[in-house]
C-alpha positions as CSV (number, residue, x, y, z in Angstrom):
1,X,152.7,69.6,35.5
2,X,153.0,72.4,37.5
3,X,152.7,75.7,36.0
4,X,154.9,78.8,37.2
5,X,154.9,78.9,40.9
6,X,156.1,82.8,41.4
7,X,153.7,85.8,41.6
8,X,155.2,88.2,38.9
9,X,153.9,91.5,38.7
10,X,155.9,92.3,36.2
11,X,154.8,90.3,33.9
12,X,151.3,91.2,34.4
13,X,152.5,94.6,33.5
14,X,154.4,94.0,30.4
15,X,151.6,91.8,28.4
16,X,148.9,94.7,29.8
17,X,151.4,97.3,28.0
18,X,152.1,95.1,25.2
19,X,148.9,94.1,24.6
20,X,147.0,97.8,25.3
21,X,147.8,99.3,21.8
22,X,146.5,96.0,19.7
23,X,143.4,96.0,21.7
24,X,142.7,99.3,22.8
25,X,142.9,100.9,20.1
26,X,142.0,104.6,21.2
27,X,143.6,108.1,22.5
28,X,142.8,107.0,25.7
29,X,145.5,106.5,28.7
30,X,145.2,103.4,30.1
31,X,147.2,102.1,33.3
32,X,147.5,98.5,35.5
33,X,147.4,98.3,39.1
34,X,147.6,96.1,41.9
35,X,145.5,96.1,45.4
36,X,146.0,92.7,47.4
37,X,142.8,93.6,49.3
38,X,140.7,94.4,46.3
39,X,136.9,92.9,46.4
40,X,134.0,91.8,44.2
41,X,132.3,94.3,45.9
42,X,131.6,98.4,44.0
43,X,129.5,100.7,46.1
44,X,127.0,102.9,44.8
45,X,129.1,105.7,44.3
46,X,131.6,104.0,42.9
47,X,129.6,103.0,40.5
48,X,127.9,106.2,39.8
49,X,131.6,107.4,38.9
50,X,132.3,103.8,36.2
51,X,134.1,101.3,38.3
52,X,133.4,97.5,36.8
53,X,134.6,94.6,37.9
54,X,135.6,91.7,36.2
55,X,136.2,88.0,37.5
56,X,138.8,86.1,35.4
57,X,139.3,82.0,36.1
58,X,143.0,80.8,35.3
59,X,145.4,78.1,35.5
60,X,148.2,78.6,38.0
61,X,150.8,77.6,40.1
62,X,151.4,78.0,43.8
63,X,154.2,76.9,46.5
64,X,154.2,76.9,50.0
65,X,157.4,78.9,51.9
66,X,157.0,76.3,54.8
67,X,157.5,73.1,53.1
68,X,158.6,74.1,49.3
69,X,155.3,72.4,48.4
70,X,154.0,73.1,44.6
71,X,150.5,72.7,43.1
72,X,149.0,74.1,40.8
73,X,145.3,74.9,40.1
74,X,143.0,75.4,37.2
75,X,140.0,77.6,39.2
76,X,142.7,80.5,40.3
77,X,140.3,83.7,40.4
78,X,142.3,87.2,38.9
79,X,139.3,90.3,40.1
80,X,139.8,93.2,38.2
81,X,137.6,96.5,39.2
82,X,138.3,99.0,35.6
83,X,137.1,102.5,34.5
84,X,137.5,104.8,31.7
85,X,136.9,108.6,33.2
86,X,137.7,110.9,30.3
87,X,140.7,110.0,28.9
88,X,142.0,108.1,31.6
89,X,141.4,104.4,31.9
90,X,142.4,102.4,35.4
91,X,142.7,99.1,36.1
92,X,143.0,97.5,39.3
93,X,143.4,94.2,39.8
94,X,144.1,91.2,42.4
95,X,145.1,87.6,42.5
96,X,143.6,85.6,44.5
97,X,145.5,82.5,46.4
98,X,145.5,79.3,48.4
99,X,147.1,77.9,51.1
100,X,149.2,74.6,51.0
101,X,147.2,71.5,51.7
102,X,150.1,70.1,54.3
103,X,150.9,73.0,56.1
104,X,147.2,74.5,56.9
105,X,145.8,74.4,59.8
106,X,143.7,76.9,62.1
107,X,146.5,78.8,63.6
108,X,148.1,79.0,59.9
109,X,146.2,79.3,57.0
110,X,148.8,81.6,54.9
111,X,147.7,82.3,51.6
112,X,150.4,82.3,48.5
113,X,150.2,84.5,45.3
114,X,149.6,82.2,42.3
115,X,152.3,82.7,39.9
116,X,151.0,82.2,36.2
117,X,152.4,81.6,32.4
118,X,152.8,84.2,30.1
119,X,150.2,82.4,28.0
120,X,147.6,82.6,30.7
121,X,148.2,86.5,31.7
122,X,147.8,86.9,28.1
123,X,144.2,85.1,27.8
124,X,143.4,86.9,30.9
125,X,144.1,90.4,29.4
126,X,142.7,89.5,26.2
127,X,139.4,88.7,28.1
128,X,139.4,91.9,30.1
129,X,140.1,94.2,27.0
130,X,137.3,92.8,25.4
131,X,135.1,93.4,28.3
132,X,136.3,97.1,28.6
133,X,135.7,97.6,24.9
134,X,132.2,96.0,25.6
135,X,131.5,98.5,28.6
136,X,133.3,101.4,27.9
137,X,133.7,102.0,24.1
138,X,130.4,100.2,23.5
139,X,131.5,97.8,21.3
140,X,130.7,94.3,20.7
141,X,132.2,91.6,23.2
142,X,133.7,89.4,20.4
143,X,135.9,87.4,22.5
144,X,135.1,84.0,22.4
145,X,136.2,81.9,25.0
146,X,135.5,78.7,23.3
147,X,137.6,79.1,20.4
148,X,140.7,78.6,22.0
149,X,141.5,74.8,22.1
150,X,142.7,74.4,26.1
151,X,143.9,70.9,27.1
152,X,141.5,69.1,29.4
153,X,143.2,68.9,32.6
154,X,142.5,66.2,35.1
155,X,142.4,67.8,38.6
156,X,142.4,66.9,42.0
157,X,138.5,68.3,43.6
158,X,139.0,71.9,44.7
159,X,139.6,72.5,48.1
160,X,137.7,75.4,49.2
161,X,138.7,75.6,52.7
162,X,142.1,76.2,51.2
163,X,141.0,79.2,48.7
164,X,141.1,82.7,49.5
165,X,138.4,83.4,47.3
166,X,135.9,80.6,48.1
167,X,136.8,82.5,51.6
168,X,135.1,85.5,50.3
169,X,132.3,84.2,48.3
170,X,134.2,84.7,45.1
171,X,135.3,81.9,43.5
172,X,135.6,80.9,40.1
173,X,135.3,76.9,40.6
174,X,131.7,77.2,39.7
175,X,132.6,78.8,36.4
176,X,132.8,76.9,33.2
């Protein structure tokens, strides 16, 4: 079946807002953004000043604007880069996409924003707040992935000539 097919921001936003005062449970400000260039890679400096990344792997759904083409994907890569300076904790974060399987080819190879359930931003979030409690509160990462029962999903082989983030050395298709 294929899983929501339209990039929402918005949604990202509101389960990252509803979700911040359960799991971050400190005085600190913390805020979500978005940068559709974002990398895997942190310089030195901007480590030196607490930037982290975190790679999430998700299930979501994709369609082309050429053909109206849908698919969806279990190995969708969601990079997040967070700090906590002070009191004021930043999140940045990007989607990664694919292009359609019929309508790629060398003078085209668009690449479409993965759109996602609300149960999947949530287990994404809930990953990432447990890594920024790990790395910036100290505390231990109890999140564990393998207690949540997840249907196994047949899947066609991924296509990494059609993934942006295989593009960039980035991909989560490795990742169990």
């Amino acid at each position: 079946m294929v899983k929501s097919t339209v990039w929402c921001p918005k949604l990202w936003q509101e389960i990252f807002d509803e979700l911040l005062y359960n799991e971050l449970d400190y005085e600190d400000q913390w805020t979500l953004h978005f940068d559709y260039n974002l990398t895997n890679e942190v310089t030195k400096e901007k480590r030196k000043t607490g930037w982290k990344v975190h790679s999430h792997c998700a299930r979501g759904g994709f369609q082309c604007n050429t053909c109206s083409r849908r698919w969806s994907s279990v190995k969708v890569t969601v990079l997040f880069h967070y700090r906590l300076k002070k009191d004021q904790g930043t999140v940045i974060m990007r989607p990664f996409g694919q292009s359609c399987h019929r309508c790629s080819n060398e003078y085209n190879n668009k690449y479409y924003r993965p759109g996602f359930f609300e149960v999947e931003v949530k287990r994404a979030l809930l990953r990432l707040f447990a890594k920024i409690r790990k790395n910036c509160y100290g505390e231990q990462d109890d999140y564990d992935d393998k207690s949540e029962v997840r249907n196994k999903v047949l899947t066609k082989p991924h296509e990494a000539g059609l993934c942006e983030a295989c593009q960039l050395g980035i991909c989560c298709k490795d990742v169990e």
